[in-house]
LOTORNU-171648 format. One line per 4 residues: number of its first residue (from 1); their letters; for each residue x, y, z of N, C-alpha, C, CB. Coordinates in steps of 0.2 Angstrom, whole numbers. Last residue first. Glycine has a CB too. Layout:
BEGIN
NUM	A	X Y Z X Y Z X Y Z X Y Z; ... $
This chain:
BEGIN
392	XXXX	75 629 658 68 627 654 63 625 655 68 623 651; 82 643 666 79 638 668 73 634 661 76 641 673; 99 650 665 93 647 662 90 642 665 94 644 656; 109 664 666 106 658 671 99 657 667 105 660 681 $
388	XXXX	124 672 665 118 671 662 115 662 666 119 672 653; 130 686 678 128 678 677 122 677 670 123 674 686; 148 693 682 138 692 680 137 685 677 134 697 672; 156 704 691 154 699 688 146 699 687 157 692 692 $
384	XXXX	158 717 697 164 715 692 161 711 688 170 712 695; 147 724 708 145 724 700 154 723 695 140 734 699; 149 719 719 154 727 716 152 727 707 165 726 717; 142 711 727 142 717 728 144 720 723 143 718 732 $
380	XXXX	151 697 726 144 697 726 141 705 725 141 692 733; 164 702 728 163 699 719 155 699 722 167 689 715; 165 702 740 165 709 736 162 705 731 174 714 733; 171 693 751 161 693 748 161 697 743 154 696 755 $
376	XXXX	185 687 744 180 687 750 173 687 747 182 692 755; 192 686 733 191 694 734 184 691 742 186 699 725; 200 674 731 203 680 729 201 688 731 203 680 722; 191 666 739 198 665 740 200 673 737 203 657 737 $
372	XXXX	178 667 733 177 670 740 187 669 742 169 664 745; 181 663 719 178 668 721 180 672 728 172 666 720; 183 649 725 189 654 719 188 660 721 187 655 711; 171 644 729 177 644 731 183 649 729 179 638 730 $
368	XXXX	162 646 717 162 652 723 170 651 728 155 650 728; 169 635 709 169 647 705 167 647 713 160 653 697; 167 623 716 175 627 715 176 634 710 181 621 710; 154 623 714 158 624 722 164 628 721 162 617 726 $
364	XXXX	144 632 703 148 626 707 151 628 712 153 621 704; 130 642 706 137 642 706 138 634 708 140 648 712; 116 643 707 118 641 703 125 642 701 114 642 699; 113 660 717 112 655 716 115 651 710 106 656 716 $
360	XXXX	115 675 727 115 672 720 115 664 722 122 675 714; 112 691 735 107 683 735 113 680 724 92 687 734; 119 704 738 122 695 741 117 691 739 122 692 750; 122 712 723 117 712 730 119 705 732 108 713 729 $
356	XXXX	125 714 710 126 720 716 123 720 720 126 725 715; 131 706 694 131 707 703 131 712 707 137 705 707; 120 708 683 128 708 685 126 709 694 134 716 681; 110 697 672 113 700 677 120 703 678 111 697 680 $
352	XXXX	98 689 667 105 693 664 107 698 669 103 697 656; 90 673 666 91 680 671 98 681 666 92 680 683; 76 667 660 83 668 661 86 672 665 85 669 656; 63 652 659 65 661 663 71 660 664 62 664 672 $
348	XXXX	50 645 653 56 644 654 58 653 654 59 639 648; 37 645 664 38 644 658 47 645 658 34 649 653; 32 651 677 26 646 674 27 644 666 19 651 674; 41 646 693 40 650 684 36 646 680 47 650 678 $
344	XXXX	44 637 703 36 641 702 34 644 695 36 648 708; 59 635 698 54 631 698 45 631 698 56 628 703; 67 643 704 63 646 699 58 642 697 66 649 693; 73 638 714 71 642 715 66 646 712 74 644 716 $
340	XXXX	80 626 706 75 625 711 71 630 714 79 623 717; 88 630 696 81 627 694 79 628 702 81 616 690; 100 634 701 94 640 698 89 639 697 95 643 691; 105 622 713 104 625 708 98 631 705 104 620 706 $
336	XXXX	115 630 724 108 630 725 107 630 717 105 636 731; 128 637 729 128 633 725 121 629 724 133 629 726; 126 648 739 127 650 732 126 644 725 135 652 733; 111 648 748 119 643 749 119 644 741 119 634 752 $
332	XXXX	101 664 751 103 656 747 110 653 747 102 657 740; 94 672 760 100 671 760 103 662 757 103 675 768; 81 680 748 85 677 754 93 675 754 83 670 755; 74 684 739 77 689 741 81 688 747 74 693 742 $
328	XXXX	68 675 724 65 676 731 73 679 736 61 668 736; 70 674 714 74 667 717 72 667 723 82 667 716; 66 686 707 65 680 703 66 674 708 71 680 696; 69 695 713 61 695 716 61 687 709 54 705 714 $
324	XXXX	83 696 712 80 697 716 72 693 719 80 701 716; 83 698 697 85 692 701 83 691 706 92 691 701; 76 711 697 73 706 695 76 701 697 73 705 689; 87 720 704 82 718 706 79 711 704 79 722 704 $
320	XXXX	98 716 692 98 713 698 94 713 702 102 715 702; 93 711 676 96 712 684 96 712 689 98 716 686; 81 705 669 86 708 667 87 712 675 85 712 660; 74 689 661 74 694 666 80 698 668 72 692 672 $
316	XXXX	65 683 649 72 686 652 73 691 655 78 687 648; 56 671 644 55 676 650 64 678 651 50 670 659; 52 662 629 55 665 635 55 670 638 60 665 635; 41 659 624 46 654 622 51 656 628 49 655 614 $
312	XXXX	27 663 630 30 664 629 35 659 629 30 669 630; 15 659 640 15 657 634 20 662 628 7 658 634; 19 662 656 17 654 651 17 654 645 9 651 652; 16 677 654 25 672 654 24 664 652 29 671 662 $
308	XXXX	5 678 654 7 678 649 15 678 650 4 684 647; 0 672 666 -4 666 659 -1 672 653 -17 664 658; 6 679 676 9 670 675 5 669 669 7 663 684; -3 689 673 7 690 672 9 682 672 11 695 681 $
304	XXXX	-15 686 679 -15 688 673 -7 688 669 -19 696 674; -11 683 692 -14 676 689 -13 678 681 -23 675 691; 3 688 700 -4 687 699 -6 683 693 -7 691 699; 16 682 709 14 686 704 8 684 704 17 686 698 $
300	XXXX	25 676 720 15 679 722 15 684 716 12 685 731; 37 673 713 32 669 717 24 671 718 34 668 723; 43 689 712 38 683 707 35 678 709 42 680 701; 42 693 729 45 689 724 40 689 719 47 682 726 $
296	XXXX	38 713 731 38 704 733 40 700 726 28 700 735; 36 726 732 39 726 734 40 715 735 39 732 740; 29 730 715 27 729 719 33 725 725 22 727 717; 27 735 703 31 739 707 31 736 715 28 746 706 $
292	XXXX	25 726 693 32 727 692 34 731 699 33 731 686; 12 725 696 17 720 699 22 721 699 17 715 697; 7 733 686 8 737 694 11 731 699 -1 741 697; 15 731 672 10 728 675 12 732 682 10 719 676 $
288	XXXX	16 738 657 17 741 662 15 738 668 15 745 662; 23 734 640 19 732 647 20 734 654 20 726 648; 25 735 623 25 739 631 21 735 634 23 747 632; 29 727 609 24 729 611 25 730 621 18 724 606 $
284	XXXX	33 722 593 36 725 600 29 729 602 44 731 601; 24 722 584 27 714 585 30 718 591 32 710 578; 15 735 580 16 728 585 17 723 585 12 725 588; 21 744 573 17 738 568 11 732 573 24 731 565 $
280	XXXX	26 752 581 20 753 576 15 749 575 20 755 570; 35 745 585 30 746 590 25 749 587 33 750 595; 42 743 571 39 735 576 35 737 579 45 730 581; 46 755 570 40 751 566 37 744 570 44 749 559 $
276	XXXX	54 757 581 50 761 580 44 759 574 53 767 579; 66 745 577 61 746 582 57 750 582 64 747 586; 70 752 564 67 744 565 63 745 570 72 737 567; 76 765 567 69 763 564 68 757 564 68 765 556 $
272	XXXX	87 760 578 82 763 581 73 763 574 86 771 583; 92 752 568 92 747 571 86 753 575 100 743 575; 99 764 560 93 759 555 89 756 562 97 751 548; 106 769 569 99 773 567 96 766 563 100 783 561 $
268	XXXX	116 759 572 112 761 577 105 765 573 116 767 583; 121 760 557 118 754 560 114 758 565 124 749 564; 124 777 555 124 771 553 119 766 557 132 769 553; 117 790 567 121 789 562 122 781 562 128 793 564 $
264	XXXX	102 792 579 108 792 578 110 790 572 110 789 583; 89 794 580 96 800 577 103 798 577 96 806 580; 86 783 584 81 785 580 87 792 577 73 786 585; 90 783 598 93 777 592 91 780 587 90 769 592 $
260	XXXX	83 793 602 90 794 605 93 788 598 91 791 616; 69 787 603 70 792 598 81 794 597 64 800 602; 72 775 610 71 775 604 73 783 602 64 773 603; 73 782 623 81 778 620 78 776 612 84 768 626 $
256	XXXX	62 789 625 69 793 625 75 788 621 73 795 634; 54 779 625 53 782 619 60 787 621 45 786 617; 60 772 637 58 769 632 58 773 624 51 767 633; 55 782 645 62 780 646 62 777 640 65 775 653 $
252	XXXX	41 781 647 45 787 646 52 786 644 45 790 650; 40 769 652 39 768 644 41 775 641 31 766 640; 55 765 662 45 767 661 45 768 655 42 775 664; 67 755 670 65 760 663 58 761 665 65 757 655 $
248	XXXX	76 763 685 73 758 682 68 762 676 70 754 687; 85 769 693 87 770 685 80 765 683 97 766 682; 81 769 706 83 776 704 84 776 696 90 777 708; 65 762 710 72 763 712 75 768 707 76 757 713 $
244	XXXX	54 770 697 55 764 705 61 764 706 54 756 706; 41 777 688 48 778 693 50 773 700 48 786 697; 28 767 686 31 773 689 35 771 690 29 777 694; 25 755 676 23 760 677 23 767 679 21 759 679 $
240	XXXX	42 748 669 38 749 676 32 756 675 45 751 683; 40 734 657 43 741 660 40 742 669 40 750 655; 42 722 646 38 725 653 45 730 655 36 719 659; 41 721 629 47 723 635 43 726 639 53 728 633 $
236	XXXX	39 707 620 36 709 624 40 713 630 31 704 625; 39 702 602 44 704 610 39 708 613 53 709 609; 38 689 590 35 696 594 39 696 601 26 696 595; 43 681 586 42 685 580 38 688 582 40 683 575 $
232	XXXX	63 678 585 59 678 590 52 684 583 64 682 601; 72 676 576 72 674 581 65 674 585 76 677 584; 71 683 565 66 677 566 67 672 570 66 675 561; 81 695 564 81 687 562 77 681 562 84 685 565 $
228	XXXX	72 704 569 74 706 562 77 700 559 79 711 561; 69 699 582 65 702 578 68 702 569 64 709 581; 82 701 585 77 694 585 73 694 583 75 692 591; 87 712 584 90 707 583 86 702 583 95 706 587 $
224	XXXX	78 720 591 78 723 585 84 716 580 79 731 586; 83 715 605 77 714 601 74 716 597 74 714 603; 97 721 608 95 712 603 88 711 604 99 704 607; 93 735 606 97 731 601 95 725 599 103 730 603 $
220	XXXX	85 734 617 83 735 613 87 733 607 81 742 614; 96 732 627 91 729 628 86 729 620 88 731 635; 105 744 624 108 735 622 101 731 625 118 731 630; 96 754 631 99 753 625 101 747 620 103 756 626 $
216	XXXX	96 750 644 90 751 639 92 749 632 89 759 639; 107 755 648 107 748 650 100 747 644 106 746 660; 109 768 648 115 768 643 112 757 644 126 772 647; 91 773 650 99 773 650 103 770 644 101 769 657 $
212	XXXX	86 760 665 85 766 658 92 765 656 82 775 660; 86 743 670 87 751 671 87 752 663 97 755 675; 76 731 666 81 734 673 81 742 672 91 731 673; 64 722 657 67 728 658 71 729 665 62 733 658 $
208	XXXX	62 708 655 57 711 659 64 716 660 52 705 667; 54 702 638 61 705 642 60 709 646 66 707 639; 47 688 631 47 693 635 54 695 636 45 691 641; 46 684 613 50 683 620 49 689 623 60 681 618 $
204	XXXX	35 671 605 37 676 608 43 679 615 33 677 610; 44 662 592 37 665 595 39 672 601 33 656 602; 56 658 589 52 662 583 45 666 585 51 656 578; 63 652 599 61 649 595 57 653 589 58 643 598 $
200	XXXX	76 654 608 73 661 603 71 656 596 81 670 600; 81 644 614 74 646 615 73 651 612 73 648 622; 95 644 612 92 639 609 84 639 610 95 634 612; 101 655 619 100 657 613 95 649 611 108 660 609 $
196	XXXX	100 648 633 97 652 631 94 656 623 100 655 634; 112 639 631 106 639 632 100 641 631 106 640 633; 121 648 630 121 643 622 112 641 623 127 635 621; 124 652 641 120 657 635 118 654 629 125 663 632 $
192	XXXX	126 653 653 121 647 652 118 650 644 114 647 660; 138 655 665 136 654 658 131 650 654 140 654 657; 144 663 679 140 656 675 138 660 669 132 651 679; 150 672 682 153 666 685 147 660 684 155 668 692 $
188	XXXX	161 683 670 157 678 669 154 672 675 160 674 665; 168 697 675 168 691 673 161 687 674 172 688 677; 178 711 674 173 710 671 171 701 672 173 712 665; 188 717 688 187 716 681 182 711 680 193 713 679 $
184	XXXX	186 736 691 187 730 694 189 726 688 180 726 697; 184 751 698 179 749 691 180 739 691 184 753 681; 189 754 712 188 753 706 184 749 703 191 754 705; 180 761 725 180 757 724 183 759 715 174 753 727 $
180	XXXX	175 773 736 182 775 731 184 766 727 190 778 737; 162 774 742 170 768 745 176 768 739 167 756 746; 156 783 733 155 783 742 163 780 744 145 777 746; 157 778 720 158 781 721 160 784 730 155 782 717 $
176	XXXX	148 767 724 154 764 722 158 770 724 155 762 714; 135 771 727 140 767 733 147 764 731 135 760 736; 132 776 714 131 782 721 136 778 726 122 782 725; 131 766 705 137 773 703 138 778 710 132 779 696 $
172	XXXX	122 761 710 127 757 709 133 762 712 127 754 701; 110 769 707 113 768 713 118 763 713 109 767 718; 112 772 691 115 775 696 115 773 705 112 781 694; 122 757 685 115 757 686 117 766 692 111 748 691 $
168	XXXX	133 745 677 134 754 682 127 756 680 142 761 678; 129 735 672 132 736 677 135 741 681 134 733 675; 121 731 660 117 735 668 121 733 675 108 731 670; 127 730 652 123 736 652 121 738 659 116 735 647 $
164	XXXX	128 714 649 134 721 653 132 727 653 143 722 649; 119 713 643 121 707 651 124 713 654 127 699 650; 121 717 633 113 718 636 114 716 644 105 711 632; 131 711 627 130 717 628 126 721 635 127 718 622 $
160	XXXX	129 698 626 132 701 631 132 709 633 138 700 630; 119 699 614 117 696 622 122 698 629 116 688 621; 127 705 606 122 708 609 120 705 615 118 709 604; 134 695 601 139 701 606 134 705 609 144 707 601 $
156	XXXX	128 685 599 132 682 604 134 692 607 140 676 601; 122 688 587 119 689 592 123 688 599 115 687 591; 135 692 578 131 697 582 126 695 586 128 700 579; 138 677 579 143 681 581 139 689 585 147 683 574 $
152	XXXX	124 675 568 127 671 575 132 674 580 131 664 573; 129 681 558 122 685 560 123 679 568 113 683 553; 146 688 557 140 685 554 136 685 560 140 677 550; 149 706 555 150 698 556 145 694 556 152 697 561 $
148	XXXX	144 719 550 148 714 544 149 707 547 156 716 543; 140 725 560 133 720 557 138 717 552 125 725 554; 149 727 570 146 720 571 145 720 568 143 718 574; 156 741 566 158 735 564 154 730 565 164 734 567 $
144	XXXX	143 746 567 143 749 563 149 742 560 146 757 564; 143 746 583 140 743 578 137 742 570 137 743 579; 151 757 587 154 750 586 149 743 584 156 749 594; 142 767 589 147 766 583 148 761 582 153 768 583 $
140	XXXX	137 764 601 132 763 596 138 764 590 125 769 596; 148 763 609 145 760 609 140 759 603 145 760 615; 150 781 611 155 773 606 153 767 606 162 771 609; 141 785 615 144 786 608 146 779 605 151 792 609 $
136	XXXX	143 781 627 137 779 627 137 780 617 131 784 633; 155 789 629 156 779 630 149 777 626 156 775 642; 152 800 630 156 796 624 156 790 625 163 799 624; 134 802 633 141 802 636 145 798 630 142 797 644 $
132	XXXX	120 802 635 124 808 631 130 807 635 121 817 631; 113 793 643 111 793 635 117 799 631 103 796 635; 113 796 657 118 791 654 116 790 645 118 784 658; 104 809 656 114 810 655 118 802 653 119 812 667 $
128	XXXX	94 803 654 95 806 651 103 809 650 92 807 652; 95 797 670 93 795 664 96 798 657 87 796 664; 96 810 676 101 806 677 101 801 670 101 803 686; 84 817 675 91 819 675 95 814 672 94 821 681 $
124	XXXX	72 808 681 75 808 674 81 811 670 71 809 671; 71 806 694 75 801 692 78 802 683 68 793 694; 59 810 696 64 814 699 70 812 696 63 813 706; 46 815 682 50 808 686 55 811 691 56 803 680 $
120	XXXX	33 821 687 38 823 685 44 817 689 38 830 685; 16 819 690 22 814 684 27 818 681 18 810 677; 18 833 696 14 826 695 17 826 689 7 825 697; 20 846 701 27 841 701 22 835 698 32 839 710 $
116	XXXX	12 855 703 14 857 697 21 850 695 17 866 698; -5 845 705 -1 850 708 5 850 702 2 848 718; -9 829 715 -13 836 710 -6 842 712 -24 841 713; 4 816 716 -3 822 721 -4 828 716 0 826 732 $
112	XXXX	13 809 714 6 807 712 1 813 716 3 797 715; 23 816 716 24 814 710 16 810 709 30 809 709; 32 824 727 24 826 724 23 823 717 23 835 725; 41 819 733 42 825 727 34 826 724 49 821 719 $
108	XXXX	36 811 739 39 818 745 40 822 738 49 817 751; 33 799 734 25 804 739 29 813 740 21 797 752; 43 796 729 40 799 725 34 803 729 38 794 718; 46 789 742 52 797 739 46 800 734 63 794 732 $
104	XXXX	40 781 745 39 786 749 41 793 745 42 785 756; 43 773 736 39 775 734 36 781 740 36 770 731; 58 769 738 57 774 733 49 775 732 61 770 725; 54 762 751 59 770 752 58 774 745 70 769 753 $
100	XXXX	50 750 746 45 756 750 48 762 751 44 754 759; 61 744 744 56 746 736 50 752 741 49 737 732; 67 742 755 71 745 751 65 748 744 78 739 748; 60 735 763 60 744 764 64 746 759 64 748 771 $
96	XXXX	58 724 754 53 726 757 53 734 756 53 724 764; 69 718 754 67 721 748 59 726 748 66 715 744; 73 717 769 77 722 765 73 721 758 86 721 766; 59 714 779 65 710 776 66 716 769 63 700 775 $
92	XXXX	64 726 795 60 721 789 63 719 787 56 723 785; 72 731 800 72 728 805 67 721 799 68 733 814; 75 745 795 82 740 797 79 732 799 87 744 803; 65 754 796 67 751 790 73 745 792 71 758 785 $
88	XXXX	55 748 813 63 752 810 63 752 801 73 746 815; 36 747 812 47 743 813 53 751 809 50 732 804; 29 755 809 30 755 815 38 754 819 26 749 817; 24 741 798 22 750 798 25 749 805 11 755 797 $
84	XXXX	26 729 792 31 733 794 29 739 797 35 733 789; 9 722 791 13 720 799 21 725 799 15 708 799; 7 729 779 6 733 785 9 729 791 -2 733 786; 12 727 766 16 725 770 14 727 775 22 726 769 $
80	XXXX	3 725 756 9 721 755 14 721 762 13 725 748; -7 729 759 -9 723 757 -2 719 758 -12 722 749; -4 743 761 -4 739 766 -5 732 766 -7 740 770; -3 744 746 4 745 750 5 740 758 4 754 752 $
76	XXXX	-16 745 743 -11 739 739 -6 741 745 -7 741 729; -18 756 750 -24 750 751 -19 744 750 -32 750 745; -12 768 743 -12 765 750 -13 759 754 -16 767 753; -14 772 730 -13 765 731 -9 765 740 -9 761 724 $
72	XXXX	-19 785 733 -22 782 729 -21 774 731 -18 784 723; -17 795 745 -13 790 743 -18 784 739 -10 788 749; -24 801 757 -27 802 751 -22 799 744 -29 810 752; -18 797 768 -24 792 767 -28 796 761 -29 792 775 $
68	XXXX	-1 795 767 -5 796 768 -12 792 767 -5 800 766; 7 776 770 4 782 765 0 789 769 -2 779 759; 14 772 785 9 769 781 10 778 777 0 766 786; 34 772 790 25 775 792 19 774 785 25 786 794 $
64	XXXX	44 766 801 41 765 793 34 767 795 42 757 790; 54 777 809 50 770 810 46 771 804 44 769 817; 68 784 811 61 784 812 60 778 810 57 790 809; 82 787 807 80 787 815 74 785 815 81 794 819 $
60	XXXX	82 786 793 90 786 799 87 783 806 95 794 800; 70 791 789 75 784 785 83 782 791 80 787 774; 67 802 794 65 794 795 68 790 794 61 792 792; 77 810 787 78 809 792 73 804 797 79 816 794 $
56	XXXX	73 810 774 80 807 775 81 806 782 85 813 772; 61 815 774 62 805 773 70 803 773 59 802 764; 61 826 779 59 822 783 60 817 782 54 823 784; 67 832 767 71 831 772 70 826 778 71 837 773 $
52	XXXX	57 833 759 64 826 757 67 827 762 71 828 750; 48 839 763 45 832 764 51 829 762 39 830 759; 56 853 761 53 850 767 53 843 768 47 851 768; 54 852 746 61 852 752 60 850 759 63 858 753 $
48	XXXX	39 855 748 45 847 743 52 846 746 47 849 732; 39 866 752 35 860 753 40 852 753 29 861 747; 49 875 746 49 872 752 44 868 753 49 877 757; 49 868 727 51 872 733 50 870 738 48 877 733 $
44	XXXX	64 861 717 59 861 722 57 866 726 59 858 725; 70 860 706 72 868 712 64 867 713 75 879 707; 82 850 704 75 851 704 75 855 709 70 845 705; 92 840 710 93 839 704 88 844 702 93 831 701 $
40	XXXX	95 841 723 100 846 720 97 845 712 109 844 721; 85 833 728 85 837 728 87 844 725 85 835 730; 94 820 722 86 820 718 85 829 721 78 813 721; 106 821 729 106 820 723 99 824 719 107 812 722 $
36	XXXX	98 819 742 102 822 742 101 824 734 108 820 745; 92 805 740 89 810 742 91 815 741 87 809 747; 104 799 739 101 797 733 95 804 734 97 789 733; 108 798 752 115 800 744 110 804 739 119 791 740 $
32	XXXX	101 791 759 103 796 760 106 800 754 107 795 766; 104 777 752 96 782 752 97 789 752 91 781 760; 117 774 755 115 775 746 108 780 746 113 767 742; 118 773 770 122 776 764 118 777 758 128 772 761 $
28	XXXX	108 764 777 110 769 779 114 773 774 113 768 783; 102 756 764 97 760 767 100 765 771 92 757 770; 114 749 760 110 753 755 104 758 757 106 749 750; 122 745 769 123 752 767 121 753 762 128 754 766 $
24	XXXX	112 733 773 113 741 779 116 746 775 118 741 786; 114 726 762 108 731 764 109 735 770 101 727 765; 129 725 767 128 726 760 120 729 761 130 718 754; 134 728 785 131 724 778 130 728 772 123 721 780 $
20	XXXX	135 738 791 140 735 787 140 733 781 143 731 790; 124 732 805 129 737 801 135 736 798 130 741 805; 112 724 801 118 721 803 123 727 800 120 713 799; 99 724 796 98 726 801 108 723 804 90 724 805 $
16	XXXX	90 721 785 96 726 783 100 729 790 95 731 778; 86 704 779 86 712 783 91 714 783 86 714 789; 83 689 769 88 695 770 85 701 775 89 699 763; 74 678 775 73 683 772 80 688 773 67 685 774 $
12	XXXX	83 657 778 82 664 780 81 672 773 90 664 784; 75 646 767 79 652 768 78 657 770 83 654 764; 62 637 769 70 635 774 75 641 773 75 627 770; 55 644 759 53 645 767 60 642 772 45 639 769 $
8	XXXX	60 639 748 61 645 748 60 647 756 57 650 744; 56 625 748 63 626 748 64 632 750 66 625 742; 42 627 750 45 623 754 53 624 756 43 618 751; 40 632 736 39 636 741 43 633 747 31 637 741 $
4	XXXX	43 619 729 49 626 728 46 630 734 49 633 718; 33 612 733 40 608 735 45 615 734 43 598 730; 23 617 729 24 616 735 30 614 737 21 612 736; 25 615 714 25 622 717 26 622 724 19 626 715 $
């Protein structure tokens, strides 16, 4: 553990203080967008309007300011980052303000304070739209052909599935849309899946959740897949307690994509009752740790979260956040193997991912070479490519 911490301290922390940059146009472009969006979405009144307005216009010109002082978890917040209160958002290191902006947003919609908006997600519009679209249709149909192929085949299509789910995430959807970027093409730039499938030893498998949604969905599949094969003979899916960046799941989000499987027609509905018995039964079983919300690497996870990833067969961590706080949020030389970074894991950890932020790791020379000749830095940002990455 000394020698991975050692490794992480030689890389420079990402900020978002380089206009242009990929974190400069998440906190100048996407914040703004997103604030906008959440307002039109909810006939807030002037209080609530007010307070969105003021964080849209902190977030541009003002200085990062501590919770109120009747702010429940104030105390946690300054634990985590009081030396930023004061600095610009641009000036900390960018996972920092970036996880701080959504928990100011929820202080401005009044989501923890007594009153008629508490625990109303702001975030759940949008959720719910990606559950009712024809693509999100056709997708559960199209399991109607898998379950004829054999039981190896389906899990191969699910695990990609799950991989590629979380590649149009809504703030994804906000900055694509902004630079008129297209859709791209889809790729692989590691593959570690045979891997991976060689750890669904029959014990338990974590899967630390990304987004709600149409990404939810293919998450739950191949764990009613692993479950129902003896793959794996209890799943543990950590969520997030509250609403955090813009699509991420909560166990609200959870029972929507169950009950949503749960009516739906052929395969998908059997595959939603499996699941809804497993969570009965508890072989699936929810985890909300308040680590999930917290703006720092897995490195400083606490003591209670490392002795229950230790004792699972495997830890898969699902996009691009999680990659993030999986490898630590720096600026890593791409070809840096995956082991070195994750090395602190207290057990074997995958990551399923699609690209939409500069930190990746565990590339050879000649994919990033390739990579950076056909499209320069895009392929790290435009959510085209993804990685499955294993550590044992």
């Amino acid at each position: 553990m000394p020698e991975a911490d050692s490794d992480r301290a030689a890389e420079p922390v990402i900020l978002s203080d380089v206009p242009g940059s990929f974190p400069w146009s998440v906190l100048a472009e996407r914040h703004p967008a997103l604030i906008r969006k959440v307002r039109d979405a909810f006939p807030y009144g002037p209080e609530r309007q007010r307070a969105l307005d003021a964080l849209l216009e902190n977030c541009a010109e003002g200085v990062i300011e501590p919770l109120g002082a009747r702010a429940a978890d104030r105390e946690r917040w300054e634990a985590w980052g009081r030396e930023y209160f004061g600095r610009s958002w641009f000036e900390v290191p960018f996972l920092w303000s970036e996880s701080y902006f959504y928990r100011q947003l929820l202080e401005a919609v009044g989501y923890f304070a007594d009153g008629p908006w508490k625990g109303v997600d702001p975030f759940r519009p949008f959720k719910l739209a990606e559950l009712d679209t024809p693509e999100a249709a056709e997708e559960l149909a199209a399991l109607d052909e898998l379950a004829h192929r054999p039981v190896e085949e389906q899990e191969s299509a699910l695990l990609h599935g799950s991989l590629w789910g979380n590649r149009a995430d809504l703030g994804f959807r906000l900055a694509a849309t902004t630079a008129g970027e297209p859709a791209g093409t889809s790729q692989l730039v590691a593959d570690d899946s045979e891997s991976l499938r060689s750890l669904f030893a029959g014990g338990t498998v974590c899967v630390v959740a990304d987004n709600a949604g149409r990404e939810l969905i293919p998450d739950l599949l191949l764990v009613d897949h692993l479950l129902r094969h003896g793959r794996a003979g209890r799943a543990v899916l950590h969520v997030k307690p509250y609403p955090y960046y813009v699509s991420d799941a909560t166990t609200a989000d959870v029972v929507d994509a169950l009950r949503h499987l749960v009516a739906a027609k052929g395969a998908a509905g059997e595959s939603g009752h499996r699941l809804w018995d497993a969570m009965t039964e508890g072989r699936l079983t929810l985890r909300a740790h308040p680590f999930s919300c917290a703006p720092l690497p897995y490195a400083d996870m606490p003591d209670d979260l490392r002795e229950e990833f230790a004792g699972a067969d495997v830890t898969i961590m699902k996009g691009d956040l999680n990659y993030r706080r999986l490898i630590g949020d720096r600026r890593w030389t791409a070809t840096t193997p995956f082991a070195a970074p994750t090395a602190y894991f207290p057990g074997p950890v995958a990551a399923l991912r699609t690209l939409k932020s500069d930190v990746t790791v565990g590339l050879d020379a000649r994919t990033e070479a390739a990579l950076d000749a056909a499209e320069e830095q895009r392929w790290r940002t435009g959510g085209t490519h993804a990685l499955i990455q294993v550590r044992r």
